[in-house]
C-alpha positions in Angstrom: -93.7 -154.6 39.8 -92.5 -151.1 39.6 -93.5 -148.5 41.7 -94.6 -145.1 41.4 -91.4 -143.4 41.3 -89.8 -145.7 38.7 -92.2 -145.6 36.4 -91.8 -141.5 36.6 -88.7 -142.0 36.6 -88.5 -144.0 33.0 -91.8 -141.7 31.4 -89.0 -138.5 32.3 -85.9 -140.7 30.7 -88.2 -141.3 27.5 -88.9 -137.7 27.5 -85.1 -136.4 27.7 -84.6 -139.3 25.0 -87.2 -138.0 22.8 -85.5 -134.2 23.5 -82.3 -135.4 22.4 -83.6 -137.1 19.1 -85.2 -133.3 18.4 -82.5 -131.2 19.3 -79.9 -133.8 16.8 -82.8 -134.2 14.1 -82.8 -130.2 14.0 -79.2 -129.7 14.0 -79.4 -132.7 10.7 -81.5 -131.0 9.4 -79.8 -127.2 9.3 -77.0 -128.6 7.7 -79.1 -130.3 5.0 -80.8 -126.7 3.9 -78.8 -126.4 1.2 -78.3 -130.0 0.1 -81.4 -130.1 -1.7 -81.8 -133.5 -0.2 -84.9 -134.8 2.3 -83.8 -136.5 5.2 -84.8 -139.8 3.9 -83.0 -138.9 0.6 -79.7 -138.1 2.3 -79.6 -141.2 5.0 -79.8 -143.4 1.3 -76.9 -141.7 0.1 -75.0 -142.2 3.1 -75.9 -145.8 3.5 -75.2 -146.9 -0.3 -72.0 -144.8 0.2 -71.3 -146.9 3.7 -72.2 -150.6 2.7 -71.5 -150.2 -0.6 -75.1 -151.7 -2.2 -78.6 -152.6 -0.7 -81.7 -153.8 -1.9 -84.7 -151.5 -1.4 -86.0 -154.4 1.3 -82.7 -153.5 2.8 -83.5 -149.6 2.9 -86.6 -150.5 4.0 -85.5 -152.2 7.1 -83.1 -149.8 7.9 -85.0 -146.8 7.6 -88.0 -149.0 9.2 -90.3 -147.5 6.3 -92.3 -149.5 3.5 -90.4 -150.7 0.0 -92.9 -148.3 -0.9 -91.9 -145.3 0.0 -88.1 -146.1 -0.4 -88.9 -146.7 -3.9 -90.1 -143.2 -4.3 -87.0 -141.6 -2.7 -84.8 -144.3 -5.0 -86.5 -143.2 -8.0 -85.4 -139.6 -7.8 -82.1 -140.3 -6.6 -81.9 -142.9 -9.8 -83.7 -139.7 -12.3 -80.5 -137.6 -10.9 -78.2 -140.1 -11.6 -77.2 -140.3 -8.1 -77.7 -144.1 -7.7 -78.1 -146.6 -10.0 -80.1 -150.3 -10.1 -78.5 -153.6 -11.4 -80.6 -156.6 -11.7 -79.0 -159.9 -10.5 -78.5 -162.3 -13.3 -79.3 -165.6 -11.6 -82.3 -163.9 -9.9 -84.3 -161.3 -12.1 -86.5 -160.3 -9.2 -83.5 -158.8 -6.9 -82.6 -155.5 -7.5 -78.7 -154.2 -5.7 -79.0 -150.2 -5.7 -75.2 -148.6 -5.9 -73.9 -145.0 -6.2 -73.1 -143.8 -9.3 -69.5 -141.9 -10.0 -71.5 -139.1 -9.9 -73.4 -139.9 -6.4 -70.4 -140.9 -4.6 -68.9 -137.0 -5.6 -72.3 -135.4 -4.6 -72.5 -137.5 -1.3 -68.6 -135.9 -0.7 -69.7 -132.7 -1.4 -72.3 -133.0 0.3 -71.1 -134.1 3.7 -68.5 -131.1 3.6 -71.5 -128.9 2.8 -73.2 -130.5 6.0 -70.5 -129.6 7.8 -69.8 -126.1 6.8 -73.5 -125.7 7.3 -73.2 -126.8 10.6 -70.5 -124.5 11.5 -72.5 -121.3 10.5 -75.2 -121.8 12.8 -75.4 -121.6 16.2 -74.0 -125.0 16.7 -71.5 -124.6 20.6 -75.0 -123.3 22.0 -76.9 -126.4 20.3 -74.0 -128.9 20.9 -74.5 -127.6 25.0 -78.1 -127.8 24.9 -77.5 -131.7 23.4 -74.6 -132.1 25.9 -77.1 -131.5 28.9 -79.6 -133.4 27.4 -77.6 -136.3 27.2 -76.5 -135.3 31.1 -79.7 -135.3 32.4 -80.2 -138.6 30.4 -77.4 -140.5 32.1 -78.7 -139.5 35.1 -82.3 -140.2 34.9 -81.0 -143.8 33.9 -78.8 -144.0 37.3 -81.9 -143.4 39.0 -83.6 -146.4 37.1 -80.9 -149.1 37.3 
């Protein structure tokens, strides 16, 4: 059974964890400003773009959100010709989601966008702040183990 001071000691590790995801979620989130793109939007891009084709189950357990509500972000990526749907043949009721020409250019652009984005803010003081974070991390997780 744990005792008192290693159950503070996990509740402050899941807090510097949780201050970590902020501080990178933020910095994401300055360099898509000018994308045009949501999050949720821009992490389907990137994944079609990385495994080449998924099925909106697939998104769905990925981004650990409903078929729902990847079916919403697919539709406007599919309206801007972004991605694209191709029914399977043998199987009518799968559905394989790929970039388009045009999506695999915007996702490109896009990530050098990201990264110029990146660059113009005040990214060595947010990079330090996330390289503490992760600091005091590592040690709160020595203290545990």
């Amino acid at each position: 059974m744990l005792n008192h001071r290693q159950t503070k000691n996990q509740f402050e590790s899941l807090a510097t964890l949780q201050a970590i995801q902020k501080q990178a979620y933020q910095m994401l989130m300055q360099g898509l400003a000018t994308t045009g793109f949501s999050m949720r939007e821009w992490g389907i891009l990137v994944y079609l773009e990385q495994h080449g084709q998924a099925t909106a189950s697939e998104l769905a357990d990925a981004f650990m959100v409903t078929r729902t509500l990847i079916s919403r972000n697919t539709w406007r990526l599919i309206q801007d010709n972004l991605i694209q749907s191709q029914v399977n043949q043998n199987d009518r009721r799968i559905v394989r989601l790929t970039l388009t020409t045009n999506g695999q250019k915007t996702v490109q652009r896009s990530v050098r966008q990201v990264q110029e984005n990146l660059k113009t803010f005040n990214q060595s003081h947010d990079l330090e702040k996330l390289t503490k974070q992760v600091e005091t991390l590592s040690q709160q997780l020595a203290k545990i183990n």
